[in-house]
N, C-alpha and C positions, 0 to 999 in steps of 0.2 A: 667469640672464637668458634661456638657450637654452631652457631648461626653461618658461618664464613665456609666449615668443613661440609654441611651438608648442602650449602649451592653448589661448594665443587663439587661435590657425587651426583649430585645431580645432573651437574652439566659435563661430568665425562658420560653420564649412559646417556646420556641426549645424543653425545657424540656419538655414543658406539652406535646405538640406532641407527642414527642418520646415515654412518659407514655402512652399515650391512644393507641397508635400505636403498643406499646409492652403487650399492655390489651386484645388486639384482636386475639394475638397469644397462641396457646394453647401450650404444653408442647414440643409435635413433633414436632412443626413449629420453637422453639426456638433452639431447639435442632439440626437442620436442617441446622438452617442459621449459626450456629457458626463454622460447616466446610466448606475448602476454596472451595468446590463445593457446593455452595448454588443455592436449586431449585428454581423454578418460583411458587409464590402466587399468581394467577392469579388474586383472587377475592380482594387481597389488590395492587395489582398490581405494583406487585414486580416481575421483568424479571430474570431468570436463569442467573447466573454469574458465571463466574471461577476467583477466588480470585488468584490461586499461579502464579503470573505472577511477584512478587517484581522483583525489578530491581536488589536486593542486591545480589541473590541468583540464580539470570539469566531467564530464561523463562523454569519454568515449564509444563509441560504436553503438548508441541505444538510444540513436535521433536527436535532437538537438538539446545543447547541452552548455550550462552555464561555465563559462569560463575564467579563473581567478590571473592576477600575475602573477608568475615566478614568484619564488620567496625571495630572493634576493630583493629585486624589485618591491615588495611586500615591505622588507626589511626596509627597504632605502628612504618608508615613508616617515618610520618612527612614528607613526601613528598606533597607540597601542588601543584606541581604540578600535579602530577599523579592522586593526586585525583579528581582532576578540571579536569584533560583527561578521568578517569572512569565514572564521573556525565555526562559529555557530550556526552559520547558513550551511556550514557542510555536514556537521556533526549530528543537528536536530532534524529538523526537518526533510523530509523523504516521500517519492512519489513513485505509484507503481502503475503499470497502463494496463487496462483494466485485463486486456487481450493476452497478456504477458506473464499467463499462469504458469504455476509451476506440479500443478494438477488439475484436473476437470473430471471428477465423479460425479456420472448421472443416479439422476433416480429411476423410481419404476416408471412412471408417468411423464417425465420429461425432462432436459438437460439442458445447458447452457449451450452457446454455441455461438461463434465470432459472427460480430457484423460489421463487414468491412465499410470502410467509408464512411460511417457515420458517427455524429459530434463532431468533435475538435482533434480528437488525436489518431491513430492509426486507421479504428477499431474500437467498436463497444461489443457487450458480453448482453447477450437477451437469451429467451427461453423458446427453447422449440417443446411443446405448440403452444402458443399463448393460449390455446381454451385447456392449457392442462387444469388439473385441479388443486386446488391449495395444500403447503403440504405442511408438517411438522420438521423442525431443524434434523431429526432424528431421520428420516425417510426422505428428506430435498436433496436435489441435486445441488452440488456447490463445487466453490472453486477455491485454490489453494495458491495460497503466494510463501513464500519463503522469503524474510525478510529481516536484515540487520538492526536491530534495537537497539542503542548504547547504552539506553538507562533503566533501570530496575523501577519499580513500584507504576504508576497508573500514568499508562501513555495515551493519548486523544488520535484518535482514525477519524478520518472525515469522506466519505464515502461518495464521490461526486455520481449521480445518476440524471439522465433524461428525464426532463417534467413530463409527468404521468398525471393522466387526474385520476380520481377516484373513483373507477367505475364499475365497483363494486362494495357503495357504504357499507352493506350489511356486514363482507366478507373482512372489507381492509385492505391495504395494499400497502405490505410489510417485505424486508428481508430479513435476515439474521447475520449475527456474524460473531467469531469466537477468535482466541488467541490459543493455539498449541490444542489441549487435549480441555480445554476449559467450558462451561456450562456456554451455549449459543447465547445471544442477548438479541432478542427479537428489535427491532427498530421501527418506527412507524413511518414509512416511505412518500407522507404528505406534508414533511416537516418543511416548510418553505414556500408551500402550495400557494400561490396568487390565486385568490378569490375575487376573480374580475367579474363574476357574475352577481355575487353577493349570498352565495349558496350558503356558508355557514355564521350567518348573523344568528344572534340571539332566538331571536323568535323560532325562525328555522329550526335550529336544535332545539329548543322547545317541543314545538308540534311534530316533527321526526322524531319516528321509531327507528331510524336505523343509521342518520347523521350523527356523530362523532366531533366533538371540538378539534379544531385544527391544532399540531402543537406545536408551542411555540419555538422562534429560532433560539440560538444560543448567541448571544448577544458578546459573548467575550473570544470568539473567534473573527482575527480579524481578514482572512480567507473569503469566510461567506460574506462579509460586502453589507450586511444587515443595517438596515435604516442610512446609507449612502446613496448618493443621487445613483438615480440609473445603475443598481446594481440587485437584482435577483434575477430569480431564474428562467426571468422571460428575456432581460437583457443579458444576459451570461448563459443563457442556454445549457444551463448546469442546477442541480438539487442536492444540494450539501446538505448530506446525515453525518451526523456525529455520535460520538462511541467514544468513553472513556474503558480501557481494557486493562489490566491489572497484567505487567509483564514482571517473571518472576524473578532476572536475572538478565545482565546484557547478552547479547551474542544472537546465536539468530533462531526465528522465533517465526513460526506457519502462523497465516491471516488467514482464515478458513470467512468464505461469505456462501451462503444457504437462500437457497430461495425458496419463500414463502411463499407468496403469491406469483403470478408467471409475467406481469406487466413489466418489472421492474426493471429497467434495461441499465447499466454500467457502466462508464465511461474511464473513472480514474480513480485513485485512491490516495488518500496524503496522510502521511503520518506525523504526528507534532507538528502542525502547522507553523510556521514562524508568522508571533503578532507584530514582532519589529520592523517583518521585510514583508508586509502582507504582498500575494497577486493574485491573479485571477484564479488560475489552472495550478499552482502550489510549482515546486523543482523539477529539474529535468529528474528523469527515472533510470536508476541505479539497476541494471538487471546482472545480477551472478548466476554462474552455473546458465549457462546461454544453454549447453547441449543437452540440458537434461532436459 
C-alpha cells in the first residue's frame, strides 16, 4: 500500500511539471518539438536532439543503416530466437565515425582535425602537424564522443585506426583513451602491425636498443578477423586496439581519445563488439544530439 501511495505522488508532480513545462511553450515551440528533429530551447534548456534513430527501423539520417522488420512481421516469425539475436544487435553493440565528435580540444602543440575522404567511412580524424611532439593524456589534444551504454561494469572499445608503422621505435606510437572523468589508458597503436619485413623477430629485439615486442592481438574479439584467411590490416585497411573500460552505470557516458604520439590517424570506433554477428567495420553509427 506504501509502495502504491508514493508512485502516485510521484506521478502527480511529474504531472504538475510536465504542465508548467508545457505552459511556458508557446504554439511554435510545441509544434517544433513534436518532430523527430527537435531544436534547442536554450532559455528552458532543452538541447537539439535527433529523435529518428529507433532501433526497429535501423539508424536514420546518419548514413547507412541496418534495417530490422516491423514487429509485427518479427512477431509473425515465432522465432524466439532470432528475435533475442535482433534485440542484441541493437542493444550491445555500437559504432561511432570517428569525424562525428561531439568535442575536439586542442593542445598546445597540436590538434586533431578532419580528413575527408579518406579510409572507408565519411572521414578520418589525424593530427595537425604530424612532426608535433609526443604529448602526455594530460596536455594532448583529444576528442570527445558522447555515447549510450546500457550496461554497468567493463565494457570493450575497439578503436579502428589506419596502419601506421613504427617510425619512431624509441618514442612508440601510442594513443590514449578514457571513459567520462576516469584515469587515460595509454594503448600501444602497433597492436596488429604485419611485420612483412621481419623487423621484430627474436634476434632483432635482441641486438636493438630501441625495438619493442610487438603486442599481441586479442584473439577473443571476433571483429578483428585475427588468424582468418585474408583478414588484417593490410587486407581490411583497419588496426583494431582494444580497451576494456570500467562504465559506472547505464545511460550516457563521454569516450574521450588523446593523442600521444601525432601519426596515429582514426577511422571508427565500436563498442561491445558482437562475437555472434562479427563484420568487418562493426554497426551503422547511432549519432544523438546532431546540433550540438
Amino acid at each position: 500500500m506504501g509502495t502504491t501511495k508514493s508512485l502516485s505522488k510521484q506521478y502527480v508532480k511529474c504531472r504538475g511539471k510536465s504542465n508548467r513545462f508545457a505552459f511556458t511553450l508557446n504554439i511554435n515551440w510545441k509544434a517544433a518539438l513534436m518532430q523527430n528533429n527537435s531544436p534547442a530551447i536554450p532559455r528552458l534548456g532543452i538541447k537539439a536532439y535527433e529523435w529518428w534513430n529507433e532501433a526497429l527501423h535501423g539508424v536514420g539520417r546518419s548514413g547507412m543503416a541496418t534495417v530490422f522488420t516491423q514487429a509485427i512481421g518479427m512477431a509473425a516469425s515465432f522465432n524466439d530466437a532470432l528475435l533475442f539475436d535482433v534485440f542484441t544487435a541493437v542493444s550491445d553493440e555500437a559504432r561511432a565515425k570517428s569525424n562525428k565528435f561531439n568535442a575536439n580540444v586542442a593542445g598546445k602543440n597540436s590538434k586533431w582535425i578532419v580528413l575527408p575522404d579518406l579510409g572507408r567511412d565519411e572521414a578520418c580524424m589525424g593530427i595537425y602537424t604530424v612532426t608535433a611532439p609526443g604529448e602526455t593524456p594530460q596536455k594532448a589534444p583529444r576528442l570527445e564522443y558522447k555515447m549510450f551504454i546500457n550496461q554497468q561494469g567493463k565494457s570493450t572499445f575497439c578503436i579502428g585506426i589506419l596502419p601506421t608503422q613504427d617510425v619512431n621505435p624509441e618514442r612508440g606510437l601510442r594513443i590514449a583513451v578514457s571513459i567520462d572523468n576516469g584515469e587515460p589508458q595509454i594503448l600501444d597503436a602497433r597492436k596488429g602491425l604485419v611485420d612483412t619485413f621481419d623487423e621484430y623477430t627474436s634476434i632483432n629485439l635482441e641486438n636493438s636498443k630501441v625495438l619493442k615486442p610487438l603486442p599481441p592481438l586479442n584473439r577473443d574479439i571476433a571483429l578483428i578477423g585475427n588468424g582468418n584467411l585474408r583478414r588484417n590490416e593490410i587486407f581490411d585497411n583497419v588496426r583494431w586496439l582494444d580497451v576494456e573500460l570500467n562504465v559506472n552505470a547505464p545511460g550516457f557516458h563521454t569516450l574521450k581519445v588523446f593523442m600521444i604520439d601525432p601519426e596515429v590517424v582514426i577511422e571508427r570506433i565500436v563498442v561491445n563488439p558482437d562475437n555472434n554477428h562479427p563484420s568487418y567495420f562493426g554497426p551503422p553509427s547511432v549519432q544523438f544530439n546532431v546540433k550540438k
